[in-house]
C-alpha positions in Angstrom: 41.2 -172.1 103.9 41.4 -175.6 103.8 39.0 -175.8 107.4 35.7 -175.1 105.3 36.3 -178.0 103.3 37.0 -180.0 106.3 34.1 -179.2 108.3 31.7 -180.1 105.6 33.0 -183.2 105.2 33.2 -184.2 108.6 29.4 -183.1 108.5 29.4 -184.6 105.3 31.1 -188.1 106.5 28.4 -189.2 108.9 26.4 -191.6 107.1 22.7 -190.1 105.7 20.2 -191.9 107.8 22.5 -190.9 111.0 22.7 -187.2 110.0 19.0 -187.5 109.1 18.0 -188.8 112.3 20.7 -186.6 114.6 19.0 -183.1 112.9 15.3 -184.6 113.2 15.9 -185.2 117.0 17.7 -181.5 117.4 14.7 -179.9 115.4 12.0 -182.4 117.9 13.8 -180.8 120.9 14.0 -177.2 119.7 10.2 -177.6 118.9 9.4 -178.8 122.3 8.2 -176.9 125.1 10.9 -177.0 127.7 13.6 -178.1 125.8 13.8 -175.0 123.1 15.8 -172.8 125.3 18.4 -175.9 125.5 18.5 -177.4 122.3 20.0 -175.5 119.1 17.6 -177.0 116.2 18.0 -174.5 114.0 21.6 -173.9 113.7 22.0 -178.0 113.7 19.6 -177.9 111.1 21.5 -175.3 108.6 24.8 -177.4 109.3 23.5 -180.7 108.4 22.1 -179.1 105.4 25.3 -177.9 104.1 26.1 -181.4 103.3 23.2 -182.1 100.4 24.2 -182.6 97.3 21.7 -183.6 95.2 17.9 -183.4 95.4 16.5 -187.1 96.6 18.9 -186.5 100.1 17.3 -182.5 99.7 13.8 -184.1 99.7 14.1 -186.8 102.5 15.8 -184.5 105.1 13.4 -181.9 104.4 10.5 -183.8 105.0 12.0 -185.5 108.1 12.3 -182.2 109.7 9.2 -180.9 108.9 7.7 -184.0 110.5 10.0 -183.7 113.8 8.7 -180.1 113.5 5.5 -181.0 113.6 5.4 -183.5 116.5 7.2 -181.0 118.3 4.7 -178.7 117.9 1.8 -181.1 118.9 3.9 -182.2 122.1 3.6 -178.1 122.6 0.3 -178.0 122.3 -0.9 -180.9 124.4 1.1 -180.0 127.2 -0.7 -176.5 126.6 -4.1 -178.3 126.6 -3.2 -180.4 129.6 -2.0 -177.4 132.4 -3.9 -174.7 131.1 -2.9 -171.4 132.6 -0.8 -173.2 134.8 1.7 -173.4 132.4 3.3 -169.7 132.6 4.1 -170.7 136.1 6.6 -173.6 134.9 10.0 -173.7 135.4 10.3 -173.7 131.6 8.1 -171.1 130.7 10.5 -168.7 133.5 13.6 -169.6 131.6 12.3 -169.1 128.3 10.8 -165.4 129.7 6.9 -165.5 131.2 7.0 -161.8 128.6 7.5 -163.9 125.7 5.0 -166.6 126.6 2.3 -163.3 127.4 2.9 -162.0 123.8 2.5 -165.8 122.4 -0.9 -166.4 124.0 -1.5 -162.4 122.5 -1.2 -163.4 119.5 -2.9 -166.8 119.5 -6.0 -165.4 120.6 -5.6 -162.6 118.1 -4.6 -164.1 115.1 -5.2 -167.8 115.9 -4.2 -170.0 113.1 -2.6 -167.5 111.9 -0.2 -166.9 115.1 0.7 -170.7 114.7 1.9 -170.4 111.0 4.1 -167.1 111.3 5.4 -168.2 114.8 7.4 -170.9 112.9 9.6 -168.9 111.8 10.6 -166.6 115.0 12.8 -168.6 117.4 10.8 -168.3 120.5 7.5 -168.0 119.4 8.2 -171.8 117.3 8.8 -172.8 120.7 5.9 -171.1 123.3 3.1 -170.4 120.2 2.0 -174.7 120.4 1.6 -174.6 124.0 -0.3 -171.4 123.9 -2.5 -172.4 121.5 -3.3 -175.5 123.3 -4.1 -173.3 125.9 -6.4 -170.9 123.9 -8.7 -173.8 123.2 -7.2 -173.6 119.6 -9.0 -177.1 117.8 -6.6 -179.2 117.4 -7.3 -180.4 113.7 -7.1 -176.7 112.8 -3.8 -176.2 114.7 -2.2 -179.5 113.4 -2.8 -178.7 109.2 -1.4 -175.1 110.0 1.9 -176.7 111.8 2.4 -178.6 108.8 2.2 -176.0 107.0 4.6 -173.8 108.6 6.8 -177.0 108.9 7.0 -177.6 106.1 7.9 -174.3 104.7 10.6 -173.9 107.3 12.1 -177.1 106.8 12.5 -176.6 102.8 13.4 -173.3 103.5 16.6 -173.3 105.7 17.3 -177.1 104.0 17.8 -175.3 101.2 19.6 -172.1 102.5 22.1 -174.8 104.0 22.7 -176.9 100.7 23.1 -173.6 98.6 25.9 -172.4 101.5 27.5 -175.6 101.8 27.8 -174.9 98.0 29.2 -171.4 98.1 31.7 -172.3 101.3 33.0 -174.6 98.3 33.2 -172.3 95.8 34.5 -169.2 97.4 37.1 -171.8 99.1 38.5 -172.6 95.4 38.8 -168.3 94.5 40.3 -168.3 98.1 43.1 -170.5 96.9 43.8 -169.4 93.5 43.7 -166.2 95.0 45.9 -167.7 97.7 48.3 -169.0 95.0 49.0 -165.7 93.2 49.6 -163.6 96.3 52.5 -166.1 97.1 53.9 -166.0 93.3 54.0 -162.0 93.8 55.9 -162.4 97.2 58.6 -164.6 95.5 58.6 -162.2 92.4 59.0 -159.2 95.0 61.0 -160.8 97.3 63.8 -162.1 93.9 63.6 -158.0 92.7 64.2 -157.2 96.1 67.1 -160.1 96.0 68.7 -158.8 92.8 68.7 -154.8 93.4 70.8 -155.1 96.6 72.9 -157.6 95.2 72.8 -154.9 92.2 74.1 -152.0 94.6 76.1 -154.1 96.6 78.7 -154.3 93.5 78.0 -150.6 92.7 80.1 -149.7 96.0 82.2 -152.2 95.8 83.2 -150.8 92.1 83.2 -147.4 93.5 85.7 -148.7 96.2 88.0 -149.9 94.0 88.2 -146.6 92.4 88.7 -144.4 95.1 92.3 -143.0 95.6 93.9 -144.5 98.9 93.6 -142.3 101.8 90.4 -140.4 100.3 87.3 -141.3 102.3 84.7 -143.0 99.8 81.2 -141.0 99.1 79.0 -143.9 99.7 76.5 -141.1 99.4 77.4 -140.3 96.1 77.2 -143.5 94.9 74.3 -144.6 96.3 
């Protein structure tokens, strides 16, 4: 089980303001409209995370994402504001599914604010909901305080839902191996009994043998 520990620390390995600035350009893409469908923020995310271990490296990746986040978002929502209705007819907007952008721009002018916040945490909508609610006519100082919001709550959130796994991978690799350890000592103790009661029986015939009257066929049978 030695490959969870090795992962992690060749996650762990890069040096911090690297990893720090690799996962705040994967969550800016992920965030962006047209480049969600292509980039995997999130899972980057909860992989760099794994390697925190202690709170001042917890604190400065989380609040580099949530800023990435939230220029991502703003990106969104400009590009929203600039083409308008236009936008479902982009070549983005088909690949990420003209449905999902229809049930973004739903909720926006439903829920408004509201939309923006709880669409930071469902995969599409984090990417489509910004551009849509540039294209509701959403104010933007309104739209900006709720994406750092949301941001912010994501980014804390699965930062620390990566540190606590990176954690637990550790731990559960050390039960692995003591676990690992005394499977193998029962093997050798089952494979040694195995050893000696053949070895055992092996001289039972052979003392049997030696006892039999020539001519008369032995009764391995018996003796066995």
């Amino acid at each position: 089980m030695t490959f969870i520990s090795d992962f992690l620390a060749a996650v762990a390995g890069l040096p911090r303001p690297l990893l720090v600035l690799v996962t705040g350009a994967l969550v800016l893409g992920e965030c962006t409209l047209g480049l969600g469908f292509l980039v995997p923020g999130e899972s980057g995310l909860l992989i760099a995370s794994a390697a925190v271990t202690d709170l001042p490296f917890f604190l400065t990746l989380s609040a580099t994402v949530a800023l990435c986040a939230a220029t991502g978002d703003s990106i969104g929502y400009w590009l929203g504001r600039r083409y308008g209705f236009r936008i479902r007819e982009t070549k983005a907007i088909r690949k990420l599914g003209q449905h999902r952008w229809d049930r973004a721009s739903g909720l926006v002018r439903k829920y408004g604010v509201g939309a923006v916040l709880v669409g930071r945490f469902l995969p599409f909508a984090r990417t489509m909901t910004p551009a849509a609610a540039g294209v509701s006519g959403l104010g933007y100082g309104r739209f900006l305080v709720t994406s750092l919001i949301g941001a912010a709550a994501w980014s804390f959130m699965h930062v620390g839902i990566g540190w606590g796994a990176g954690a637990s991978a550790k731990y559960i690799e050390q039960v692995l191996g003591r676990a690992s350890g005394i499977v193998l000592g029962a093997l050798v103790l089952a494979g040694v009994g195995v050893w000696l009661w053949r070895r055992s029986r092996a001289r039972k015939l052979e003392a049997a043998a030696q006892q039999q009257p020539p001519g008369e066929p032995e009764d391995v049978e018996a003796v066995a």
